[in-house]
DRENVO-275233 format. One line per field, with one value per residue: residue number from 1; x, y, z of N, C-alpha, C in turn; residue in one letter. Coordinates in Angstrom, 3 decimals, decimal comma, always signed. Example, Ala and Ser with C-alpha at 12.3 -4.5 7.8 and 13.67 -1.06 7.14 Angstrom:
! DRENVO-275233
i	c(1	2) .
n_X	c(+13,190	+12,850) .
n_Y	c(-5,690	-2,250) .
n_Z	c(+7,800	+7,080) .
ca_X	c(+12,300	+13,670) .
ca_Y	c(-4,500	-1,060) .
ca_Z	c(+7,800	+7,140) .
c_X	c(+13,200	+12,900) .
c_Y	c(-3,300	+0,030) .
c_Z	c(+7,800	+7,870) .
aa	c(A	S) .
//
This chain:
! DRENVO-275233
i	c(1	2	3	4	5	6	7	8	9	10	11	12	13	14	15	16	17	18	19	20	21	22	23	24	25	26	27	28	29	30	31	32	33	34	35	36	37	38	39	40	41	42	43	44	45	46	47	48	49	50	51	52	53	54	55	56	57	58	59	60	61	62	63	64	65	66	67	68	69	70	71	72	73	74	75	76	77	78	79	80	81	82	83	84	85	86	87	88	89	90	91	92	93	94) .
n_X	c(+0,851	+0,446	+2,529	+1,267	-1,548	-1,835	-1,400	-4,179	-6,969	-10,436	-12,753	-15,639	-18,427	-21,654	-25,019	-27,859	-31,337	-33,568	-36,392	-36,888	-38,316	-41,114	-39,743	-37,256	-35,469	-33,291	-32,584	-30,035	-29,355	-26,648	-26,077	-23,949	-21,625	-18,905	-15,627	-13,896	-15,188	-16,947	-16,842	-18,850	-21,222	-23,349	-26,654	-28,900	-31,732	-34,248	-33,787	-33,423	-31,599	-31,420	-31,096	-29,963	-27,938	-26,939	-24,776	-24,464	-22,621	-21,293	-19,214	-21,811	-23,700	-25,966	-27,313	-29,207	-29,925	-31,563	-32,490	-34,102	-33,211	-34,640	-35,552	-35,270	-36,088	-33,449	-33,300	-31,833	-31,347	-33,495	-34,161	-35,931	-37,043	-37,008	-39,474	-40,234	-38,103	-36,126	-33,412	-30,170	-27,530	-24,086	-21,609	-18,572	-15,934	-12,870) .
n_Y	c(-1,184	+2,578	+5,112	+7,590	+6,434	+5,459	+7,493	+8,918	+10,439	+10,026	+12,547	+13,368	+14,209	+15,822	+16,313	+18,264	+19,661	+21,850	+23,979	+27,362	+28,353	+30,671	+32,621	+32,915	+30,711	+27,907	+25,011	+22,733	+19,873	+17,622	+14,345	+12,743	+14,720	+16,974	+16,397	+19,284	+22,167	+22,037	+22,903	+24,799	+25,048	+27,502	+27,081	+28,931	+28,120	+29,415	+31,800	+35,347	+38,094	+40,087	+38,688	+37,956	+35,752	+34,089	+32,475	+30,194	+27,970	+24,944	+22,444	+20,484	+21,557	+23,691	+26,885	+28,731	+31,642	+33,809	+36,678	+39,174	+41,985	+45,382	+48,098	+51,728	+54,649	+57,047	+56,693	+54,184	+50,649	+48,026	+44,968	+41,760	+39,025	+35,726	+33,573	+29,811	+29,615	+27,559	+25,693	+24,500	+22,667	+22,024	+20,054	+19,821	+18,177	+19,542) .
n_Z	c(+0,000	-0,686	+0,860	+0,874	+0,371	+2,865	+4,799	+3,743	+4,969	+5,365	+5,807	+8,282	+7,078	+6,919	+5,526	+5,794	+5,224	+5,870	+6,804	+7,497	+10,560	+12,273	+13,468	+11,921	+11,550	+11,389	+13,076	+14,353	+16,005	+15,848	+15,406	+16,663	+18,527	+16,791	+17,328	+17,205	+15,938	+13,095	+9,642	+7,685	+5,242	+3,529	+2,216	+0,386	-0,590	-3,297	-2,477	-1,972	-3,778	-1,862	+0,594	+3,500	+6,091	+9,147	+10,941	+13,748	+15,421	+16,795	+18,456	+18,505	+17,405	+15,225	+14,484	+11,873	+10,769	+9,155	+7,179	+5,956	+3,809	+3,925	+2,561	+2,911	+1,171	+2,363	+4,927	+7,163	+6,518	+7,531	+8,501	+8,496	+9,553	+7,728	+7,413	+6,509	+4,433	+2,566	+2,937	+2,677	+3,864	+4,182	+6,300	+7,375	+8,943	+10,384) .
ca_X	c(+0,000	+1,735	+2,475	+0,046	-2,961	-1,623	-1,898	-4,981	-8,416	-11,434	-13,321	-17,096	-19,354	-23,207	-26,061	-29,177	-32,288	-34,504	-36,617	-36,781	-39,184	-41,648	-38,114	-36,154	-34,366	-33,672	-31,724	-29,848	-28,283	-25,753	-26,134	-22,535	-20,396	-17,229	-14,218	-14,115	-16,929	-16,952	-17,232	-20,471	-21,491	-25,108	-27,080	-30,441	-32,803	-34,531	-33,325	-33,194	-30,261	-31,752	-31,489	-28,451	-27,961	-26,076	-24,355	-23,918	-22,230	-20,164	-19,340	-22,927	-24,850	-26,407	-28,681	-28,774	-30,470	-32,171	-32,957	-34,139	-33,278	-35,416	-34,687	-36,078	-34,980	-33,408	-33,124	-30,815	-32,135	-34,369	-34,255	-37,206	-36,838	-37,573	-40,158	-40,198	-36,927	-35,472	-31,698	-29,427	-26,333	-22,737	-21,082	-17,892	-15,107	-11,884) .
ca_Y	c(+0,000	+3,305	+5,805	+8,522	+6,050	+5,090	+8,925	+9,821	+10,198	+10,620	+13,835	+13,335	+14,979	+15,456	+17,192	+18,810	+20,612	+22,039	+25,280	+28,315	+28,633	+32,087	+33,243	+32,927	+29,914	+26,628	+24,914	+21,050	+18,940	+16,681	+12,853	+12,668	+15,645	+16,805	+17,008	+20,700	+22,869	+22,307	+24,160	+25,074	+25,492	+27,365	+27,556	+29,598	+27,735	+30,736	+33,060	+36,808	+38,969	+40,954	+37,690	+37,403	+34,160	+33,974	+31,117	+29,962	+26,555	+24,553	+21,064	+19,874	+21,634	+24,771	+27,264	+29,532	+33,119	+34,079	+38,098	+39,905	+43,389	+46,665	+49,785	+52,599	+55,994	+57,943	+55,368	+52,983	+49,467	+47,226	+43,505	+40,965	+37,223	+35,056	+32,080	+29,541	+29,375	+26,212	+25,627	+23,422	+22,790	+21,035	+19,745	+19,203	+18,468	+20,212) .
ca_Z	c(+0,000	-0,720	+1,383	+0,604	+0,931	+4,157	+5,320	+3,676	+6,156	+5,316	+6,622	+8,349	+5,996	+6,798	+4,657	+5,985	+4,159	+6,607	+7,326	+8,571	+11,398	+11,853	+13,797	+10,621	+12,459	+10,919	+13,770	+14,142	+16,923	+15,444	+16,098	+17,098	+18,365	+16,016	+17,810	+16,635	+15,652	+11,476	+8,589	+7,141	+3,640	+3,438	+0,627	+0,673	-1,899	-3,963	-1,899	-3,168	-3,048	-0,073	+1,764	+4,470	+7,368	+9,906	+11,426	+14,899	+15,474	+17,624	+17,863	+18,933	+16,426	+14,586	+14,152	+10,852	+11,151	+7,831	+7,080	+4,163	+3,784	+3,295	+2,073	+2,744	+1,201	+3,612	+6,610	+7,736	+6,410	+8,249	+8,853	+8,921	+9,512	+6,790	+7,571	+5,289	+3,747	+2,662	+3,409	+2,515	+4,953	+4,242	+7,436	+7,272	+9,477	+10,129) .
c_X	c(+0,887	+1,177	+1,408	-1,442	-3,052	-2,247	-3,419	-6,373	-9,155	-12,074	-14,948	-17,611	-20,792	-23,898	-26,952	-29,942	-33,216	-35,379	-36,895	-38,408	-39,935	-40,163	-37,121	-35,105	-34,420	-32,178	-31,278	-29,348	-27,754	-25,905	-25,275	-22,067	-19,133	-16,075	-13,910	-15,206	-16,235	-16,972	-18,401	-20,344	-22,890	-25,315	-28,553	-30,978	-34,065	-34,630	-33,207	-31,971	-30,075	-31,987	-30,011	-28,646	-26,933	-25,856	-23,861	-23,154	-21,677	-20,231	-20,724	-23,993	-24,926	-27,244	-28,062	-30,506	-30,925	-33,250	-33,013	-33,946	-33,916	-35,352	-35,571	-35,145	-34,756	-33,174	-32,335	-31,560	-32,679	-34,173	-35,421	-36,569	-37,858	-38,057	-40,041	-39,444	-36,037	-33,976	-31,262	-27,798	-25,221	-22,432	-20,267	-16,490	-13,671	-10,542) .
c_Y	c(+1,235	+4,569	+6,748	+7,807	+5,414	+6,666	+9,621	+9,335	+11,171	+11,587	+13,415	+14,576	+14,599	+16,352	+17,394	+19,410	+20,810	+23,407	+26,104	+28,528	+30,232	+32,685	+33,714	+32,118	+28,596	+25,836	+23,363	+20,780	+18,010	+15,674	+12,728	+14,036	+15,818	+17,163	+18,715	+21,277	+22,708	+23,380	+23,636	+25,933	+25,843	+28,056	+28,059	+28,951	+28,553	+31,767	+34,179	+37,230	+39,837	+40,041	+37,734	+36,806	+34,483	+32,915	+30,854	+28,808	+26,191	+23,228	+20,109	+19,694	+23,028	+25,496	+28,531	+30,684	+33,441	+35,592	+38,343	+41,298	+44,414	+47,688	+50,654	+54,365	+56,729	+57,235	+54,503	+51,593	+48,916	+45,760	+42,579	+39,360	+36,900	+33,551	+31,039	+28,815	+27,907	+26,188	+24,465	+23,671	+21,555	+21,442	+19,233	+19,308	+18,873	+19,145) .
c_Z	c(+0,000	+0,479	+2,005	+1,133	+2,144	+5,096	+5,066	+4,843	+5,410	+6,673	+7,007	+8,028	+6,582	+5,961	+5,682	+5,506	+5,490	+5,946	+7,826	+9,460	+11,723	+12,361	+12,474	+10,898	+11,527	+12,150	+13,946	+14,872	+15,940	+16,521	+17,016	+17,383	+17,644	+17,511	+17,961	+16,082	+13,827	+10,817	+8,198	+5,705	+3,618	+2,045	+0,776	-0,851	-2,062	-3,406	-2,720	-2,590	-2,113	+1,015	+2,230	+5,160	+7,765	+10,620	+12,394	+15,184	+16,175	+17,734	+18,119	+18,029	+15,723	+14,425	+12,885	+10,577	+9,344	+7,983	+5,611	+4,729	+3,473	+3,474	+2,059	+2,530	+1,822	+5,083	+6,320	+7,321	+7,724	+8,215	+9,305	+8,707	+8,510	+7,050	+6,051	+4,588	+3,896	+2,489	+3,366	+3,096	+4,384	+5,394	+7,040	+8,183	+9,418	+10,072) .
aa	c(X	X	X	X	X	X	X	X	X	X	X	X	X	X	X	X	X	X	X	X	X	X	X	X	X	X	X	X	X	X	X	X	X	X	X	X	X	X	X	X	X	X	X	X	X	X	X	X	X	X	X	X	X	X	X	X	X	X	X	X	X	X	X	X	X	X	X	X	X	X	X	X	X	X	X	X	X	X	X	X	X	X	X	X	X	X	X	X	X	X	X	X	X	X) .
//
């Protein structure tokens, strides 16, 4: 066996699709704890471009924050949680 495929390790990878709750929350306990809190890949499915998430995490689990933006001329934007919203999550460890 050579070297290299002696060294290589696989990474635990999970998926999730959930969504967002009236909060704008879509939130997950992990089966297993990582060792380290992961990386996160989010994907807003038909999200608009006045949509931003935010991402909390740590090795247990997640919750991901979902805002749309609104503009009003002359004012400082506004922020409303987005119910609804379907999300798709990569988990992957470090």
């Amino acid at each position: 066996l050579s070297p290299y495929l002696k060294s290589f390790q696989l990474k635990r990878q999970e998926t999730y699709t959930g969504t967002t709750n009236a909060s704008g929350i879509y939130a997950v306990t992990f089966g297993s704890a990582y060792p380290v809190t992961p990386n996160m890949q989010v994907n807003l499915i038909s999200g608009t471009n006045k949509e931003t998430w935010i991402v909390t995490s740590s090795t247990t689990g997640f919750s991901i924050y979902v805002q749309t933006r609104v503009d009003v001329l002359g004012l400082l934007p506004t922020y409303n949680n987005v119910s609804g919203r379907t999300v798709d999550v990569l988990v992957t460890a470090k």
